[in-house]
Structure formats: C-alpha cells, structure tokens
N, C-alpha and C positions, 0 to 999 in steps of 0.2 A: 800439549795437553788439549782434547779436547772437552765440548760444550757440555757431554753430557754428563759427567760425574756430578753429581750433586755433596757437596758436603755442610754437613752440620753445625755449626759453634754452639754446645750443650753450657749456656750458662744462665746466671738468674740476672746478667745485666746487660743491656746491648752496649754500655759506654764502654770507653776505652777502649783494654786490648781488645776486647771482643769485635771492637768497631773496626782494628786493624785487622784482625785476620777475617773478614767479610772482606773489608776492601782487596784486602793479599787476594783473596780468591779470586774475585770477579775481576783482578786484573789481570788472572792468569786462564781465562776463561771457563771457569767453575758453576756451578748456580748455586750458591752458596745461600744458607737460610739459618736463623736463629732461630734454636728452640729454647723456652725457659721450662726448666724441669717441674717447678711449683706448678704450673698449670697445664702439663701433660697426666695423661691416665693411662695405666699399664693394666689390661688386665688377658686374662687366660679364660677358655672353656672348651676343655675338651681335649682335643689336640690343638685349638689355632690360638692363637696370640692377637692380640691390636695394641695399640700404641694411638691415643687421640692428642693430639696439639687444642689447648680451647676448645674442646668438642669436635674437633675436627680432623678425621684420619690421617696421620701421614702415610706418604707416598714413600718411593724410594728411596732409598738411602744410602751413600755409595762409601762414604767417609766422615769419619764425628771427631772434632779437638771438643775432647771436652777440659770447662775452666769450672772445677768444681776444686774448692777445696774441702770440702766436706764429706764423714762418712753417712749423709741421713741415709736411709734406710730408702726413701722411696725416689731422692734423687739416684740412685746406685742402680733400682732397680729399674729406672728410665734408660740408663747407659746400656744395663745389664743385656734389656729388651732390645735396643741396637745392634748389639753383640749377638746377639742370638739369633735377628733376622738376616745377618751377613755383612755388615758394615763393619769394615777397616775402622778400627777406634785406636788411636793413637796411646791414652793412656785408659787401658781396661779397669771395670769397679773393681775388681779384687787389687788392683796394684795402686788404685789412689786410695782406696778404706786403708791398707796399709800405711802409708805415708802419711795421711791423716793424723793420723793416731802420733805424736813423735817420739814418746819415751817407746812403742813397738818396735818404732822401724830403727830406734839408734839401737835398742837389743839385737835387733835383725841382723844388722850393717856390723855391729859387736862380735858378733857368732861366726860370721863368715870372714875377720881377719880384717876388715875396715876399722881406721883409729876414729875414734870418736871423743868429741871436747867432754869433759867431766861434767856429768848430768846425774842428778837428783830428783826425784818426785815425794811432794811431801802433800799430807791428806789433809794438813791443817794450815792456817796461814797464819797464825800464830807463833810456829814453830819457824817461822824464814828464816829467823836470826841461825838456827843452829845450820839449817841446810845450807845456808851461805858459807859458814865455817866448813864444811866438808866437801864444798868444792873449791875453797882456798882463798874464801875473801872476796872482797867488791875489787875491780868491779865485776857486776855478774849480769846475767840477764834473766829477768822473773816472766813466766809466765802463766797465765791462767787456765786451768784445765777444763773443760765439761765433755763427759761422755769418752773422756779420754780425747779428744781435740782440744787443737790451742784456739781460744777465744780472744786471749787480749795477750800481750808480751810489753816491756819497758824496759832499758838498760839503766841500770845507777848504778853509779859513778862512785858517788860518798853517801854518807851517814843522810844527809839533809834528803836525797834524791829517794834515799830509801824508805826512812819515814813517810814521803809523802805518797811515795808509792803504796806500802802496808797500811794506808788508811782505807785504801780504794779497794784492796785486796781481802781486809778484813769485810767489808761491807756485799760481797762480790761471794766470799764463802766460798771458794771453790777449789779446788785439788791445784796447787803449786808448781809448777816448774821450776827447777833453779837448776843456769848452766853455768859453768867459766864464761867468763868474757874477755877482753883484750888486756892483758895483764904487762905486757912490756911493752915500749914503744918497737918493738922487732918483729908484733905480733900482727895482722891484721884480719879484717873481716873481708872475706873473699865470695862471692857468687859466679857458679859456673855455671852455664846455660847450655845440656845436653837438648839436642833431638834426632830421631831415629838412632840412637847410639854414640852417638858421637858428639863430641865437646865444637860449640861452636863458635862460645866467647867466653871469657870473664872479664870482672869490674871488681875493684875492692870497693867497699859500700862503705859508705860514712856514715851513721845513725845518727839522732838527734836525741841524745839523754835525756831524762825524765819523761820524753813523749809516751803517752799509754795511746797502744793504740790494736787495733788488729794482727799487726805486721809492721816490721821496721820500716817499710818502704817511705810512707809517710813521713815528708822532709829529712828525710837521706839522702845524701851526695853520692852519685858514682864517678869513678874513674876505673879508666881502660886501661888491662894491664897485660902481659903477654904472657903466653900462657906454659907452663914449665911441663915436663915428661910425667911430676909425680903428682900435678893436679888434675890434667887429664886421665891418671891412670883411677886416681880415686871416684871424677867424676863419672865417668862413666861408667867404673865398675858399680857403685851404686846405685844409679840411674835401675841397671842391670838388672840386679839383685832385687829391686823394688818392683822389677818390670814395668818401668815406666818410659813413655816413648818421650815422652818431653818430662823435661826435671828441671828446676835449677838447686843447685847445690850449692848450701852454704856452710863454708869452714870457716874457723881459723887455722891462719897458716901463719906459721913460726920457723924462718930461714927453709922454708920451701917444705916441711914435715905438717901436712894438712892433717884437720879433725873434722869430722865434720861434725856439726850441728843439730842442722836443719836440713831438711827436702821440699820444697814446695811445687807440687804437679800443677798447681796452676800459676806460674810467676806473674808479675806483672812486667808488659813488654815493653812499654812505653819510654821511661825511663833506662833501661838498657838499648833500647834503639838508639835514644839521644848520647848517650856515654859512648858507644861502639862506633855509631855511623852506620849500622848494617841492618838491611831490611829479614829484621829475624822472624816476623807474620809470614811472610814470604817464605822464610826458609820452612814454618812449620807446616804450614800448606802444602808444601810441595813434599815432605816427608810423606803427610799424611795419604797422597795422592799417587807415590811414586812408582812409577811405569816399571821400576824394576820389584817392587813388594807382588806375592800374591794375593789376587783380587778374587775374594768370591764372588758370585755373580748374585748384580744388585735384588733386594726383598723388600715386598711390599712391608711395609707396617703398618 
C-alpha cells in the first residue's frame, strides 16, 4: 500500500474503534484523517459541490469507513457528498439509512428468504404486555424507537426485570420494539463480523439483563466461536442485501438454524478484537483500500 491514499473515519467520536482504524491505517501507510459529520457543511450551487470540515475545505478523498449508526438526514448527506466526489465508501448512505431503521431491514431480509427472530413494533408502551405475548413470552428484548431508529434496547428476563424496565419506557413515550430472546438453554446470541463480503469472525455475546442502555455491548461477554456453513451463508447474505461493506450480524441461533435480529453497520471493534485475537481495524482498512476494488480517481471536496 502506498503513502498516498488518504482515508476518512466518518464518525462523531475519535475514541475507541475509531482510534483503532486511524491507528490500522497509519500502520499500513495511509494518511488517515477523522472527520465528525456534526461540524462538516455540505453545500451545492450550480454544478460544484463543497464539502467544509470546521470551516475548512477538505481535500481529497481516496476512502471513507464510516461509524455512523444513524439515519440523520445531514450526517447521510456528508457521506452522501463523499460518494459523489469519488471516494471508495465502504458502507454507502443509502445502505446504513437502511439498516438503521430495524423493523425495515428485518422486512427487507424477511422478503428475500432470510429467517428472522419474531419481531414486533408496537406505538404504545403501554401495550408491551400484549406484544410480549405475541412473540412468545419473556424472555424478550425491548427496545426503543424514534424516527424509526433504535435509541435505547434491555433484555428481561422475568416479571421484576420488566416492570422496571416499563417505567423507563413509559416515561421515554416512544414506539416499542419487542423481539424473542434466548428462550432454551440450546439457543444462543451470535454476532458475525462481515467485511468487504465476507464473514471474518464470530463470538456468541453474553448480555447483561436489565442493563438499558444504547446497545447490548455494554458489559457483555464475548466468546469465540467457530464458524458453521449456515452462519456464514446467512451473514453474508445479509450483509448483501443491506449492501453494507461492513456489518455485524446478530442472530440467534438454535442447533446451528440462525435468525437474525439485528445488523449494526457500525459494530463496536474493541471487544471483538479482545474475544477473537484478530486485528479486524486492520482487516477493515485494508478492505476499504483494496488493490484489487475499482478506484475512481481521487476528488477534491
């Protein structure tokens, strides 16, 4: 690889993963730079385009991982504006707005012959008790809508876990998710970790019950687990279908017959580094850059 490819990490935090795939690049001879979307300016006249960082033009652009879990409107259209000047984007705005959204993209993954865990959306929180009943009882996993994105998720367990949940829920007022959750000990929670196409780990994830939080990540256990014919064929097909270059895919799986869940286009890496051992910043840099993709030729912005 050489010096001159510049690539972008499009996120609103330099910490964590973000910090490793800066480091992944610059060790791979990159000029690697972070941009945060909230204080970029996208604007149009005429025929030309700009693109300003802090008031301040960017320059070329050769490759963008963006860590956006979000569909805002004007972070999309930051990416969008990348996309359009010539920059390799790993995971394009129209394919994470998708994934965003979760009850869209389990319809989506639904439609085209993907198994999917039994999901619910209910517009009241009030009503949890019955949506739990119709997907078969606790335990389940709740989570909180706006805009059609998930805000906040909690897995309970029993009655006590859920009550204290529905207080937070009630106060919060927002459109409901309710999925199956681990319902046999034969069942477990699985994340698979595609990029550029292809499956390049999993971990089955241990959650921490009653925790409310953004995303389960927060104080869940991983463990490395090997990876069978029919989760690779679900992960990736997914991935796929969402046209996302990086994915992590979360099922449950039951005697190897996966659902999935969830898609998260921006995983968090940290944690799957430590479970795996494998420098996956590295692996997605080097997708994002790869000598064998076509490269359009790099544009100002």
């Amino acid at each position: 690889m050489t010096g001159s490819k510049t690539l972008v990490v499009l996120a609103r935090s330099r910490r964590g993963s973000t910090r490793r795939l800066l480091r992944a690049a610059r060790a791979r001879g990159l000029s690697p730079r972070f941009l945060d979307p909230a204080v970029c300016t996208a604007y149009v006249d005429g025929q030309r385009s700009r693109l300003l960082h802090r008031g301040k033009r960017v320059g070329e652009v050769d490759a963008v991982v963006p860590r956006l879990r979000t569909n805002s409107s004007h972070a999309l259209a930051v990416l969008h504006h990348l996309e359009i000047a010539g920059a390799r984007v790993l995971n394009p705005a129209e394919a994470i707005a998708r994934a965003s959204h979760p009850m869209h993209a389990l319809q989506l993954l639904a439609e085209h012959g993907i198994d999917v865990s039994r999901t619910v959306v209910g517009r009241d929180a009030r009503g949890v008790r019955r949506l739990i009943e119709w997907v078969g009882g606790l335990p389940v996993r709740l989570g909180v809508l706006r805009g059609g994105e998930r805000r906040a998720t909690v897995i309970c367990e029993t009655p006590h876990s859920l009550e204290a949940a529905l207080e937070v829920l009630f106060r919060l007022g927002q459109d409901i998710l309710v999925q199956r959750y681990l319902h046999a000990p034969s069942e477990r929670d699985v994340r698979v970790l595609v990029v550029g196409g292809r499956v390049v780990c999993a971990v089955r994830r241990i959650p921490q019950p009653g925790r409310l939080g953004r995303a389960l990540e927060p104080g869940a256990r991983y463990e490395s687990i090997p990876l069978s014919s029919n989760l690779v064929e679900v992960a990736e097909a997914t991935a796929r279908l969402l046209g996302l270059g990086v994915a992590a895919v979360d099922m449950l799986d039951r005697r190897d017959q996966p659902r999935v869940f969830e898609v998260d286009a921006a995983p968090a890496l940290l944690a799957l580094e430590k479970a795996t051992g494998r420098d996956l910043a590295g692996t997605i840099v080097e997708a994002a850059v790869s000598e064998g993709s076509s490269w359009a030729a790099s544009t100002s912005c």
